[in-house]
matplotlib code that plots the C-alpha trace (Angstrom):
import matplotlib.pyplot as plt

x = [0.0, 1.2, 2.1, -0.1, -3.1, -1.8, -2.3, -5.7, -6.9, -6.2, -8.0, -10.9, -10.5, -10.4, -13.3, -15.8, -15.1, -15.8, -19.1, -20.3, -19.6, -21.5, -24.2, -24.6, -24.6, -27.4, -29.2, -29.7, -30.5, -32.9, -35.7, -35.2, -37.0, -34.9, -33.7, -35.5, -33.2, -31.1, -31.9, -29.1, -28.9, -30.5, -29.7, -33.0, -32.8, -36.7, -37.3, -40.1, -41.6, -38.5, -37.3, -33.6, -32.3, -28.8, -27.1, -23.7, -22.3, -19.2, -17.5, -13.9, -13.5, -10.4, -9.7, -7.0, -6.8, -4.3, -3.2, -0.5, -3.2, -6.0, -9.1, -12.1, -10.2, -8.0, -7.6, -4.3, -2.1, -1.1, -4.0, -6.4, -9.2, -10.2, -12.0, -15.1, -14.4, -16.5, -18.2, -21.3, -23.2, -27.2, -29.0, -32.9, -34.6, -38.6, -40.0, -44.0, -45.8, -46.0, -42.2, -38.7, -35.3, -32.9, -28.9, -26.1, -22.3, -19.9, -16.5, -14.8, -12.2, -13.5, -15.1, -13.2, -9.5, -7.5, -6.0, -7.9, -10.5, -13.6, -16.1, -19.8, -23.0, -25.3, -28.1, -29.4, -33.3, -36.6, -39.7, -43.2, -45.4, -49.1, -50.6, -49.8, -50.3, -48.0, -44.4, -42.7, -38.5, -37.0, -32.5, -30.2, -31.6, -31.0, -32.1, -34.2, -33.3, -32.2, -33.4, -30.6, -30.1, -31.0, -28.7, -25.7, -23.6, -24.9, -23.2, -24.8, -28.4, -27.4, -25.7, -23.5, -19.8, -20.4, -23.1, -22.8, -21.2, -22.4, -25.6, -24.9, -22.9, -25.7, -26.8, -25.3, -25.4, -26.5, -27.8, -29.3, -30.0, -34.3, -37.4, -39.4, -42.9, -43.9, -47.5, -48.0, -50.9, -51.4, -52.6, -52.7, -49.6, -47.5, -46.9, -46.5, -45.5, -44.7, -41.7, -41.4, -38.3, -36.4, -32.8, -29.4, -26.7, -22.8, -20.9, -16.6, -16.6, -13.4, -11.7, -8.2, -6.0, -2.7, -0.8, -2.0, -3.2, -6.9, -8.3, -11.4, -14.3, -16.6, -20.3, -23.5, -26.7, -30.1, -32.8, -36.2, -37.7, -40.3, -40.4, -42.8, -41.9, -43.9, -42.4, -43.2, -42.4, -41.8, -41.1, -40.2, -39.6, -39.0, -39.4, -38.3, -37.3, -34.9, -34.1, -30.9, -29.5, -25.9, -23.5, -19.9, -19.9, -17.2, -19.6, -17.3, -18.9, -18.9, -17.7, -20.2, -18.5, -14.8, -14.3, -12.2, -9.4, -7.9, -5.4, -3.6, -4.1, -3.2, -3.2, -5.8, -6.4, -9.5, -9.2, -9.9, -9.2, -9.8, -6.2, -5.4, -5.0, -6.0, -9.8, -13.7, -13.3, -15.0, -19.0, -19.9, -23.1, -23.8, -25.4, -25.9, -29.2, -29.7, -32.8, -32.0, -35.0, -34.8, -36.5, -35.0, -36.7, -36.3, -38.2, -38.5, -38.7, -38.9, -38.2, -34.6, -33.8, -34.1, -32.8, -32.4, -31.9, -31.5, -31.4, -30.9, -30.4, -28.8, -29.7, -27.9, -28.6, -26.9, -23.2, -21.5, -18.8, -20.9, -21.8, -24.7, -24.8, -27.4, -26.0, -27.4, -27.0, -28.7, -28.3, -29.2, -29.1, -29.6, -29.9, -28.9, -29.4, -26.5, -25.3, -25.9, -24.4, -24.6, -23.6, -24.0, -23.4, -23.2, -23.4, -22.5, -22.0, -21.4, -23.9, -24.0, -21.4, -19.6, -17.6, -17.5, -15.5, -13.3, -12.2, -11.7, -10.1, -7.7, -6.8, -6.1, -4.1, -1.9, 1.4, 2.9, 4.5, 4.3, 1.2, -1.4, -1.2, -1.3, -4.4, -6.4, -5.1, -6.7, -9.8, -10.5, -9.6, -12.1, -15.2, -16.3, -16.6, -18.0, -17.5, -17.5, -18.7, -18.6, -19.4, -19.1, -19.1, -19.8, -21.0, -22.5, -22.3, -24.3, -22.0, -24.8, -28.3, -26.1, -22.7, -21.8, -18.6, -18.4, -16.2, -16.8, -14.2, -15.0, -14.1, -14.2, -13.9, -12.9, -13.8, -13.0, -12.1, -13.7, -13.8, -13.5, -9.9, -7.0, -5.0, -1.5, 0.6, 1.4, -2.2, -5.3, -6.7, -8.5, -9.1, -8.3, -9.1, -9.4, -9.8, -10.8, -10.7, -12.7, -13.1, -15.4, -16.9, -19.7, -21.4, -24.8, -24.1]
y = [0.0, 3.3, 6.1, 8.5, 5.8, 4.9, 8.6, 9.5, 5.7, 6.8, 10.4, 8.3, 5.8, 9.1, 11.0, 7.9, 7.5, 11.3, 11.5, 8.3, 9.6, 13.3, 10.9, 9.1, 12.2, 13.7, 11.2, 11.1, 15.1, 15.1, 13.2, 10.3, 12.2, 12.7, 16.8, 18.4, 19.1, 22.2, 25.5, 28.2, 31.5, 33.5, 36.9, 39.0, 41.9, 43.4, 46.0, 47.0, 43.7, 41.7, 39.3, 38.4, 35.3, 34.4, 31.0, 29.3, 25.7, 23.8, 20.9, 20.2, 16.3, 14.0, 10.8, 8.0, 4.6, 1.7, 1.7, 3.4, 3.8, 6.1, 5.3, 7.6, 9.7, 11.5, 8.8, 7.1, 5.9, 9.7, 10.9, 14.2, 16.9, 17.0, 14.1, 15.7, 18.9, 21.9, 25.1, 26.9, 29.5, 30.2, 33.3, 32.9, 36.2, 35.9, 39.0, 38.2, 35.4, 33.6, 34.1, 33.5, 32.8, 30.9, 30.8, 28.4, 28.2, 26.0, 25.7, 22.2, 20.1, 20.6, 17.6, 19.0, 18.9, 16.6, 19.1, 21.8, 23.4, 25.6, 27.6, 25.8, 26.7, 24.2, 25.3, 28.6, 29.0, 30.9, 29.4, 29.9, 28.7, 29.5, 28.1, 26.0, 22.8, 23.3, 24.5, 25.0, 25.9, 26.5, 26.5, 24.4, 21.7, 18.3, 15.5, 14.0, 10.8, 9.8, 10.6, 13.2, 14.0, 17.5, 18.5, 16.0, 18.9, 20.3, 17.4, 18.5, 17.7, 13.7, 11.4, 9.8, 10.5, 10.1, 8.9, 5.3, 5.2, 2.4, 4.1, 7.4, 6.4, 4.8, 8.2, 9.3, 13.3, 14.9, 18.1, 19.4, 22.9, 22.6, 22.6, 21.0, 21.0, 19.7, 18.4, 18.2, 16.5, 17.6, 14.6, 14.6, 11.7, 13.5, 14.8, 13.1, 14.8, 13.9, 15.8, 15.8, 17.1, 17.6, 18.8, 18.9, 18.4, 19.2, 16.6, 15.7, 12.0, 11.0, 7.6, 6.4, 4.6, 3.0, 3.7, 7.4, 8.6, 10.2, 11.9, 14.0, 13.6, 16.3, 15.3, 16.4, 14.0, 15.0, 13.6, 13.0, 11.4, 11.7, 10.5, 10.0, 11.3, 10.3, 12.3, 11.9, 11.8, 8.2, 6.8, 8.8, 7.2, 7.6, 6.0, 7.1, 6.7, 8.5, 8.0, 9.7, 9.9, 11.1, 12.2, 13.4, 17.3, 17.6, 15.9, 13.0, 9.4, 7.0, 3.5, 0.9, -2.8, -3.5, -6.4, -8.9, -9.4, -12.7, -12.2, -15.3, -18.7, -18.2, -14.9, -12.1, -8.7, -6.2, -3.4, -0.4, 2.2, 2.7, 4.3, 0.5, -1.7, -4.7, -4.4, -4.1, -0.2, -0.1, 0.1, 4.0, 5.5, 9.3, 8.1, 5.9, 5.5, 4.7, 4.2, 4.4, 3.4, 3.6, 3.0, 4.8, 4.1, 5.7, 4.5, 4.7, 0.9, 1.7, 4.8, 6.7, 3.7, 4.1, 1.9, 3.8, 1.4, 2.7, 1.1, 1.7, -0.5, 1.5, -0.3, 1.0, 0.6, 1.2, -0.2, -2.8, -0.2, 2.1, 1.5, -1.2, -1.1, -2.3, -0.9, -0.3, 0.1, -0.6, 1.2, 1.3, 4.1, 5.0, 8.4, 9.0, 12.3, 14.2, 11.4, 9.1, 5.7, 3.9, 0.8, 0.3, -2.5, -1.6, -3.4, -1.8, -4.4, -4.3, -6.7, -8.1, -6.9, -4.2, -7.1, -9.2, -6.8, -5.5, -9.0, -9.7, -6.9, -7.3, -11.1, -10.2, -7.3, -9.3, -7.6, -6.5, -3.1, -2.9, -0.1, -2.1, -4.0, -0.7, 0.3, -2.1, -2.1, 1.5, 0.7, -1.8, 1.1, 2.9, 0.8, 1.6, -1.7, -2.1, -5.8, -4.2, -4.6, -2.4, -2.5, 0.5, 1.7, 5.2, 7.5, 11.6, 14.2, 17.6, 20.0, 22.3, 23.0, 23.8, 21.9, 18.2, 16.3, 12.6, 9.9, 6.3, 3.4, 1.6, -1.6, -2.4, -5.0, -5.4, -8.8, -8.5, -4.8, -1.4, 1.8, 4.0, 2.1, 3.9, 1.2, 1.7, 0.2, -3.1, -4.1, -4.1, -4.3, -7.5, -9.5, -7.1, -4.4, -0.8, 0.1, 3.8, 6.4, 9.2, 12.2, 15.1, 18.8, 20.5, 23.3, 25.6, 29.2]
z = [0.0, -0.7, 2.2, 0.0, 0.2, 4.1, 4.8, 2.9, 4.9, 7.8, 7.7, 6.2, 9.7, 11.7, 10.1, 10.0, 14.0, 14.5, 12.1, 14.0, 17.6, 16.4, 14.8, 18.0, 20.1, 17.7, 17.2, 21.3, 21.3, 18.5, 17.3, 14.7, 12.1, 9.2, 8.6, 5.5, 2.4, 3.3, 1.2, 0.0, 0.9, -1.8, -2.0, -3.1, -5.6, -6.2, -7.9, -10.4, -10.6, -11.2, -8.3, -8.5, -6.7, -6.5, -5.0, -5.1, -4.7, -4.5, -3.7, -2.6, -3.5, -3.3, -4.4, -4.3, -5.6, -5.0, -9.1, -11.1, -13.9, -14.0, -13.2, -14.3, -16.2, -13.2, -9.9, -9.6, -6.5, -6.2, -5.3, -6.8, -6.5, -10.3, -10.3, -7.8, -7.5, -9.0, -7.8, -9.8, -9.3, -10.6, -10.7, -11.3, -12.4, -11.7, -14.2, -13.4, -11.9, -15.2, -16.7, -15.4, -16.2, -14.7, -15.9, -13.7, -14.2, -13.3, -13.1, -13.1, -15.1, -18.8, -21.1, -23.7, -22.6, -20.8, -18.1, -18.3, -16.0, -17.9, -17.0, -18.4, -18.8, -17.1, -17.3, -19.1, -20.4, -20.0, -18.1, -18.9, -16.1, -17.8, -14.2, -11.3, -13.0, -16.6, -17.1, -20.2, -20.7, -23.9, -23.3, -21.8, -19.8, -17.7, -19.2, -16.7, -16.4, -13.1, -10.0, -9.2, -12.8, -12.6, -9.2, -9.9, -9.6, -6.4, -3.9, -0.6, -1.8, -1.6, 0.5, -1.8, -1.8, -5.9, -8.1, -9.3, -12.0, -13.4, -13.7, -14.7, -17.3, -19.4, -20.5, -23.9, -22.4, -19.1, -20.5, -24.1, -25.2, -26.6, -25.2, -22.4, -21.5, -17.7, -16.4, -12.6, -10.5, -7.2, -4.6, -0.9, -0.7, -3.5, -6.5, -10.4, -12.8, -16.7, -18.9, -22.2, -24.0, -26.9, -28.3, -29.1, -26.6, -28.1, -26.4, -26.6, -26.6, -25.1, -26.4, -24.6, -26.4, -25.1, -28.0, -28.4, -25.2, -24.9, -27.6, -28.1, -31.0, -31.1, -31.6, -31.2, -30.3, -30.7, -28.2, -27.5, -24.2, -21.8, -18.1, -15.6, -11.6, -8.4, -5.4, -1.7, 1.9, 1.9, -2.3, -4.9, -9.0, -12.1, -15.1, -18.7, -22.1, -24.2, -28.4, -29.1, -32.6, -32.3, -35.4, -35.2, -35.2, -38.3, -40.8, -41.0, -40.9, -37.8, -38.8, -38.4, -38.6, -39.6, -42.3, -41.7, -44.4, -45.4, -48.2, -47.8, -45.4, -41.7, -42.0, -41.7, -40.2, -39.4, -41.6, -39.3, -41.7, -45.3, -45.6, -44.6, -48.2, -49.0, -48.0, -48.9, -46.9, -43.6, -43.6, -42.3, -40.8, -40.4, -37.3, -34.7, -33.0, -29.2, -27.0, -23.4, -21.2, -17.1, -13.5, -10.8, -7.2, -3.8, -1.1, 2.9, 4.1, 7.9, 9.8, 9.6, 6.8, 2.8, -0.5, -3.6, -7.2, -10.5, -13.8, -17.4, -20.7, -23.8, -26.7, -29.8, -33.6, -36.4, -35.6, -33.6, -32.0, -29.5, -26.3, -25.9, -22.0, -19.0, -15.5, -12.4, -8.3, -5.1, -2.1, 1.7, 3.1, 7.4, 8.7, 12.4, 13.2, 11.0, 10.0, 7.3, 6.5, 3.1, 1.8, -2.6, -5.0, -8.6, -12.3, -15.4, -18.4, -22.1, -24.2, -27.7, -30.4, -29.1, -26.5, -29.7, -31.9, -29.4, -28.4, -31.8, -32.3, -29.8, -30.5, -34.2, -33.1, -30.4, -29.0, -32.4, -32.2, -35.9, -37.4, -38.2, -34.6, -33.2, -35.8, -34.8, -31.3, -30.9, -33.2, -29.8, -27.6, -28.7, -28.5, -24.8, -23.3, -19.6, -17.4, -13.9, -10.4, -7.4, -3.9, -1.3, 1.9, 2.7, 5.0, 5.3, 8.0, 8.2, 9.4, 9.1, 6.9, 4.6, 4.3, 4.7, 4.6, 3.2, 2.9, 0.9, -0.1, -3.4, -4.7, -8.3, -9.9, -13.8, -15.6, -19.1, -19.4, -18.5, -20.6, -17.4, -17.0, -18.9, -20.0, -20.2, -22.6, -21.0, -22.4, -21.6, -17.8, -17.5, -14.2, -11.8, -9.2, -7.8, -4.5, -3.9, -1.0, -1.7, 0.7, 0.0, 1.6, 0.2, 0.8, -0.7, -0.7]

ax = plt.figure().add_subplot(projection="3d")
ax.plot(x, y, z, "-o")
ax.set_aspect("equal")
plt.show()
């Protein structure tokens, strides 16, 4: 074990000893009824007719894991803050009873560079609310998706250290700039409400390669869904379906299958490349299609204790090298007093042809250093391929209404490979394990 890891352990050790001691003591001071959802400070600004709101959020996250190779794009045995970290900022402008405005801005490690942080725009877009019952937006949006889809970024408003992964990941983009139109029914238990949505979402696709390192392909998806929401004291779900057809943003076409070339007896190759000789050419799409359909459930099974599950299936058409994925989590979670314990399991798996090709892919290309080796090599590379299973322990602490700091430890385990895995160049990660310290504080503004 590293003294990095040894050091970051034993501050976890330390701070899950303290937040269970304060929960214990709060739990004896104040009644077992969970707190309600802390709210920001919002700065008011009035004047002729308009309301002005303003509100902050951040989070200072680090993480460490017990491998020299990255894992989720920035956690390694050396430990960092870019992989949670992020503060943001939203001002929401009411200009009559009926119209408003709401704009939020982040700043966090950019989707469009390797090492570079950016300022985003998260959300941005204009509200029309014609009574109590109908809402309609029109700018950039959450897809709404998952049960903490629309506040991912705001990491006081949940317990988790992190999101599961293996759920979140199923969604081709978190956000799209369109429209949205919302029905709610008011009942005495709770409230249901139905979205429907539709847009364009500009996303960087990110593909690692051990020969080349990351790279970035610009695209840009255009969705449709609609979900259904129950919300109430004791269960709140979700369930929804999203049709996204996503092409690359330079006009270029996405390859669809790679043939497999034979010129000779005991010897053949996967021409990845139509600069490649020798071949049919690759088969090309201007799109691919996905349909991503979800249930996401949150419910109170006895007093002070809750399980959350999500889970999603991404079925793709139109190629055999996208992500054709079915992942999931369960979680318990027990609130005692300020504090709030959690333990997770979590599934994320790659199904049909994408595994296929990519194992093919890899066999044909074996260890040869030569180009077409490393061709076909990074043609695998970039087929995101998911065989993983993780299991957590974590816990929350209210520091205040508005603040909390958390701690988790997460195992995961990698069967056949795992797209969130940079492989290095010794080949590709199979078999094997991260274990990962994660220690968080955030805070509403």
């Amino acid at each position: 074990m590293t003294q990095p890891y040894r050091v970051a352990l034993s501050a976890l050790t330390a701070l899950t000893a303290l937040t269970f001691w304060a929960g214990h003591v709060a739990a004896q001071a104040q009644t077992s009824q969970p707190q309600p959802q802390p709210q920001a400070v919002q700065p008011a600004v009035r004047a002729a007719g308009l309301d002005v709101r303003v509100s902050g959020f951040a989070t200072l996250g680090y993480a460490i894991s017990d491998q020299p190779w990255r894992w989720q794009r920035f956690t390694d045995k050396h430990g960092t803050l870019w992989r949670d970290s992020i503060v943001g900022g939203q001002l929401d402008a009411r200009f009559s009873p009926n119209w408003s405005a709401t704009a939020q801005l982040t700043l966090a490690p950019s989707t469009r560079h390797e090492r570079q942080w950016a300022v985003e725009a998260a959300w941005a877009f204009v509200s029309w609310r014609p009574d109590n019952d109908w809402l309609l937006r029109a700018g950039k949006q959450r897809v709404p998706i998952f049960l903490n889809a629309e506040n991912r970024d705001v990491g006081q408003t949940y317990a988790f250290a992190r999101l599961p992964a293996e759920a979140y990941a199923v969604s081709p983009t978190t956000d799209y700039t369109g429209l949205s139109v919302s029905r709610t029914w008011q009942r005495d238990s709770g409230e249901l409400s139905a979205d429907a949505y539709g847009g364009r979402a500009q996303i960087s696709d990110r593909i690692h390669s051990r020969e080349l390192g990351p790279q970035y392909v610009p695209v840009h998806t255009d969705i449709f869904g609609a979900a259904l929401t129950w919300r109430s004291e004791a269960l709140n779900w979700r369930v929804g379906l999203i049709r996204a057809v996503t092409q690359r943003s330079d006009g270029q076409l996405l390859p669809r299958s790679y043939p497999f070339v034979s010129p000779f007896p005991g010897f053949g190759y996967f021409q990845v490349s139509n600069d490649i000789p020798g071949g049919p050419g690759i088969r090309s799409t201007d799109a691919i299609t996905n349909h991503i359909v979800n249930l996401s459930l949150d419910a109170r099974v006895a007093p002070n204790w809750r399980v959350v599950t999500e889970v999603a299936r991404n079925i793709q058409s139109r190629t055999d090298l996208g992500a054709n994925t079915v992942g999931g989590y369960v979680a318990v979670l027990h609130t005692l007093g300020h504090l709030t314990p959690y333990v997770s399991l979590a599934r994320l798996q790659t199904l049909g042809a994408p595994r296929k090709v990519s194992e093919a892919l890899m066999a044909s290309a074996g260890q040869g250093s030569d180009a077409l080796s490393v061709a076909q090599r990074a043609a695998a590379d970039g087929i995101p391929v998911y065989d993983q299973t993780s299991a957590g322990v974590g816990a929350a602490y209210a520091l205040s209404p508005r603040s909390q700091i958390k701690g988790e430890w997460m195992h995961t385990r990698i069967g056949r490979r795992s797209a969130m895995a940079d492989d290095p160049p010794e080949g590709t990660l199979s078999q094997t394990g991260v274990n990962v310290l994660s220690l968080s504080y955030s805070v509403v503004f």
